[in-house]
N, C-alpha and C positions, 0 to 999 in steps of 0.2 A: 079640151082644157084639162090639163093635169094638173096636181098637188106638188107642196113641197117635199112631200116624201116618195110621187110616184119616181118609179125605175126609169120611166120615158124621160125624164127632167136629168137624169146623171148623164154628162158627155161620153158619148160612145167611147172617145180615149181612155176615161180612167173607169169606166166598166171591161175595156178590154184588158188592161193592165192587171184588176183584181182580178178578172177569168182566170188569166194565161198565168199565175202566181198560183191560184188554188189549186190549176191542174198539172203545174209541177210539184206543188208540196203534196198532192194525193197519190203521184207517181201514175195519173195516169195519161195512157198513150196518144188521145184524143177527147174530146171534149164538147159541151153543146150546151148554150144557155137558152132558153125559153121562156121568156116573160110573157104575163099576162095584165093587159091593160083596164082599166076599172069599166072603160065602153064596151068590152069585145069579150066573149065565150069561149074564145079560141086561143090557143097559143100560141106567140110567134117567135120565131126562131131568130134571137138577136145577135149571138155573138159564135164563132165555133171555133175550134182549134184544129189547125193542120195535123195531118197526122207526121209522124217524127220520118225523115229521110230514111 
């Protein structure tokens, strides 16, 4: 069961959307999000960014 604020409850679309925005305006080349769930100890790897051709 998650919260109205947990990160599990945002649709993967518009968490990928704000990823792929903040790691073009930080200029960088690849990218990696990692949430962590209020059940779990561990961190998991939710969103990444290809690296540039």
């Amino acid at each position: 069961m998650t919260s109205a604020g947990d990160p599990a409850t945002v649709g993967n679309g518009e968490l990928d959307a704000v990823f792929a925005e903040t790691v073009r305006r930080t200029g960088a080349s690849i990218g990696a999000l990692y949430l962590l769930t209020p059940d779990e100890r561990v961190l998991r790897r939710d969103t990444t960014s290809p690296p540039p051709p």
